[in-house]
C-alpha positions as CSV (number, residue, x, y, z in Angstrom):
1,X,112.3,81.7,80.7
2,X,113.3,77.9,80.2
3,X,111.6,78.4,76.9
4,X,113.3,81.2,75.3
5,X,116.3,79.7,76.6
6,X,115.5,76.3,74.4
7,X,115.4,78.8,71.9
8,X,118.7,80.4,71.9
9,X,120.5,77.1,72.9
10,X,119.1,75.5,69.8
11,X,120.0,78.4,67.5
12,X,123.5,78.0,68.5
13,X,123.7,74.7,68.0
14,X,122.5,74.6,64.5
15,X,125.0,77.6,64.0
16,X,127.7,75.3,65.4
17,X,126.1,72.5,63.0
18,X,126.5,74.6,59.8
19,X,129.8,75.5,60.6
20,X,131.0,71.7,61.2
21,X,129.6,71.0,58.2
22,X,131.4,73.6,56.2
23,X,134.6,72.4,57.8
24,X,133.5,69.0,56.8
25,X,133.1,70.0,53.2
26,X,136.5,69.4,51.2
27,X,136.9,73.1,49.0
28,X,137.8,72.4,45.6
29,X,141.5,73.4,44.8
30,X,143.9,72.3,42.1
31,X,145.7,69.0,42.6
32,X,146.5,66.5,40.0
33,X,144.0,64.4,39.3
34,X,144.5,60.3,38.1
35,X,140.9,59.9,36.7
36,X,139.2,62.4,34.7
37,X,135.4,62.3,35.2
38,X,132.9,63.9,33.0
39,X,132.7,66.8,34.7
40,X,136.0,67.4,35.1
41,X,136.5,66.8,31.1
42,X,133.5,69.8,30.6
43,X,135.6,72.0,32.8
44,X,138.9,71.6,31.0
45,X,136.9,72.2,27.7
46,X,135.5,75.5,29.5
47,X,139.2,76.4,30.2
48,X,140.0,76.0,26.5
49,X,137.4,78.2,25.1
50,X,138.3,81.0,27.3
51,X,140.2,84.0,26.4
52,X,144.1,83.7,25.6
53,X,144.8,85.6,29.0
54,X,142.9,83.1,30.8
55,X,144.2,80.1,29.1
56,X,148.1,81.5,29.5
57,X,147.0,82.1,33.4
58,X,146.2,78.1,33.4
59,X,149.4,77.2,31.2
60,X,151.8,79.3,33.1
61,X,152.3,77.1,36.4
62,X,152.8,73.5,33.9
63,X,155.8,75.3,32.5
64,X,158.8,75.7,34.3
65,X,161.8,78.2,33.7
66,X,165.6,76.7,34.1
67,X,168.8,78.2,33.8
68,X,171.0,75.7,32.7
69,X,173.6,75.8,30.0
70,X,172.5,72.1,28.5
71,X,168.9,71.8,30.2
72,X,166.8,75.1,28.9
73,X,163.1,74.5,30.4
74,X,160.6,71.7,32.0
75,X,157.1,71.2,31.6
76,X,154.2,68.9,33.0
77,X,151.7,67.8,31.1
78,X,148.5,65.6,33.0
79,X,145.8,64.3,32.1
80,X,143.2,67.2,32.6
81,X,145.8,69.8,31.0
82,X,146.2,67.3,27.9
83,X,142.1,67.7,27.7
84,X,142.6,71.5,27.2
85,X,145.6,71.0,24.8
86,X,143.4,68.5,22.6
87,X,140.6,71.6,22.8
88,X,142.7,74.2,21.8
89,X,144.3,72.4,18.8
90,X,140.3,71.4,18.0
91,X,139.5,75.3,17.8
92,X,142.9,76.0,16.2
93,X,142.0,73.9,13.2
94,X,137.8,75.1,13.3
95,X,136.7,71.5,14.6
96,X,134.5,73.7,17.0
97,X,131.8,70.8,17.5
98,X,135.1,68.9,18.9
99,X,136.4,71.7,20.7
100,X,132.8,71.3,22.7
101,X,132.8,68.0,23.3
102,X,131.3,66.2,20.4
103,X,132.7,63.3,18.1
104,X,134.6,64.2,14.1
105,X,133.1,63.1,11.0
106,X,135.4,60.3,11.9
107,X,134.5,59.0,15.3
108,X,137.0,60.9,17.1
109,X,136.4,63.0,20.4
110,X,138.9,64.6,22.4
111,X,138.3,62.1,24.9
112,X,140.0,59.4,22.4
113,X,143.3,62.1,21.8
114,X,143.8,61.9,25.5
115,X,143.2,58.7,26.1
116,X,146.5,57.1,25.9
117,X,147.5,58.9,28.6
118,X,145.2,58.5,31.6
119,X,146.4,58.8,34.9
120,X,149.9,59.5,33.7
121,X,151.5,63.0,34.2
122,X,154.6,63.5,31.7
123,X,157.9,65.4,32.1
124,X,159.4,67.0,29.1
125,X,162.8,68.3,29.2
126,X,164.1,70.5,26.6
127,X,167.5,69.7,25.7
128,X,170.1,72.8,23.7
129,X,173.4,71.8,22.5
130,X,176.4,74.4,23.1
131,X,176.9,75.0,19.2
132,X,180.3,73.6,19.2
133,X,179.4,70.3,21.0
134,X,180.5,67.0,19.5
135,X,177.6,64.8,19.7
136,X,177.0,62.2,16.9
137,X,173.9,61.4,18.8
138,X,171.5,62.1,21.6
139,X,173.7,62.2,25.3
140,X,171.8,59.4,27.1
141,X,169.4,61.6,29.7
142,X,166.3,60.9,31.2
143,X,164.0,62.4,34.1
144,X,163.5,60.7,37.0
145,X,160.6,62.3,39.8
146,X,162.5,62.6,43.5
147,X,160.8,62.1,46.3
148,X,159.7,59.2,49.1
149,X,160.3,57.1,47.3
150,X,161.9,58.2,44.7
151,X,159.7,57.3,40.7
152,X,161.2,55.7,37.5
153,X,159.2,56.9,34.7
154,X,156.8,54.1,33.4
155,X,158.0,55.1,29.7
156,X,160.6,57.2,28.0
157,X,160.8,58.9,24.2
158,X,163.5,60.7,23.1
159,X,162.9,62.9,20.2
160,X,166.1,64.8,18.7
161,X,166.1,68.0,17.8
162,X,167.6,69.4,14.6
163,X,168.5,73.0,12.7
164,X,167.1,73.9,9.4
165,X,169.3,72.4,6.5
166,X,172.3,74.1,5.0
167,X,174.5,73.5,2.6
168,X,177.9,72.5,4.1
169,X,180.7,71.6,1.1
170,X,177.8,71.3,-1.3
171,X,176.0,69.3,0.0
172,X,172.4,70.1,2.2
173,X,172.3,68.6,5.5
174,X,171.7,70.1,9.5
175,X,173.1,69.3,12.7
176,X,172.1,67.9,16.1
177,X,171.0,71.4,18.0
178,X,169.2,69.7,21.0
179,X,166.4,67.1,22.3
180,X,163.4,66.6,24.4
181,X,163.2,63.8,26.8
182,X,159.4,63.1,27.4
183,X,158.9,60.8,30.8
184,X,155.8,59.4,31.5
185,X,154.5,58.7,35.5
186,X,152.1,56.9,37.2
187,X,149.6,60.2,38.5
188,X,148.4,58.1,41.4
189,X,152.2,57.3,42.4
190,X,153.2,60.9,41.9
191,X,150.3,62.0,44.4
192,X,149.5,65.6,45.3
193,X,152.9,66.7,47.0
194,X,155.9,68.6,46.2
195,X,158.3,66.3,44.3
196,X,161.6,67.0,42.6
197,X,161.8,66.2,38.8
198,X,165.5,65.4,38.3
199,X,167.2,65.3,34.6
200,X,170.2,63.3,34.7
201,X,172.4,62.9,31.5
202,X,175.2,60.3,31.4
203,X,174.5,58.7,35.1
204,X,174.7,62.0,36.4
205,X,172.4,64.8,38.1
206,X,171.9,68.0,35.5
207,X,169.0,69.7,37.0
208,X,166.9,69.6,39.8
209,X,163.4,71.6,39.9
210,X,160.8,71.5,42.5
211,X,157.2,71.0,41.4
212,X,154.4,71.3,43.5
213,X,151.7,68.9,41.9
214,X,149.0,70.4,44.7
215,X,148.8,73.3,42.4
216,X,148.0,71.5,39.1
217,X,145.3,69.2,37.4
């Protein structure tokens, strides 16, 4: 009897073993990742050659929707979502050796196309003009990332936005229709919470959108 209770004793424990280790085990979810390995690079190339339901199913959480008369939409762009970008555009224009992870005629990889960007995750606001505004230039905006503490971006480009050309009083030219304001953020700092992304024009707050990173790469 003291045997076949050894027995059952030690089946439980290994049963309560194997579940301790599964709670042990981290599951892999989506969180924003600060340094690409070489698995995780196969994997966004995997996402890339996928079907255009499955890629817009990966895209559709980077880009978010705002209502706002001046600010029209946000988007993130990381590291591992660049990698799938730089895939795409490889298949787009037949560079299908590239798309799969291997070097151009010219020594270039998608590895190099992202690599100015590692362990950074961009903002880009877009930026519409009410058609009868009365800017020479840009408004001076940029995107700040809310929080504790709060992020400065480690670089900003502004890149203006203009209509086709027209002929005004004989003579061909095009107006100022909008921007975008591309903010660049150190992917470690920014971390694997929920963090506000705020766009502020002139010194003051335009839009505020929440963004939880724990759900991207």
């Amino acid at each position: 009897m003291r045997h076949a209770s050894c027995r059952r004793v030690s089946g439980r424990g290994r049963r309560e073993l194997v579940l301790l280790m599964a709670l042990l085990v981290p599951w892999p979810v989506a969180a924003v990742n600060g340094s690409l390995t070489p698995s995780d690079t196969q994997r966004a190339l995997k996402v890339a050659g996928g079907t255009e339901a499955a890629r817009g199913k990966f895209h559709a959480p980077y880009v978010l929707e705002v209502t706002h008369r001046l600010v029209r939409g946000l988007e993130v762009l990381t590291e591992f979502r660049r990698t799938v970008t730089a895939a795409e555009n490889a298949r787009t224009r037949g560079d299908w050796a590239v798309a799969h992870g291997a070097r151009s005629l010219g020594g270039r990889g998608v590895e190099d196309t992202v690599k100015p960007w590692r362990k950074k995750v961009t903002i880009i606001a877009t930026l519409q003009f009410d058609p009868m505004h009365t800017y020479v230039t840009v408004p001076n905006c940029e995107v700040m990332m809310g929080g504790m503490p709060v992020l400065a971006s480690l670089d900003r480009r502004t890149i203006p936005l203009s209509s086709l050309p027209y002929s005004s009083r004989g003579v061909v030219t095009t107006s100022l229709v909008g921007a975008t304001i591309e903010a660049d953020f150190d992917a470690d700092a920014v971390g694997q919470t929920t963090r506000s992304a705020v766009v502020m024009c002139e010194g003051r707050d335009v839009v505020r959108v929440e963004i939880d990173f724990s759900r991207l790469e």
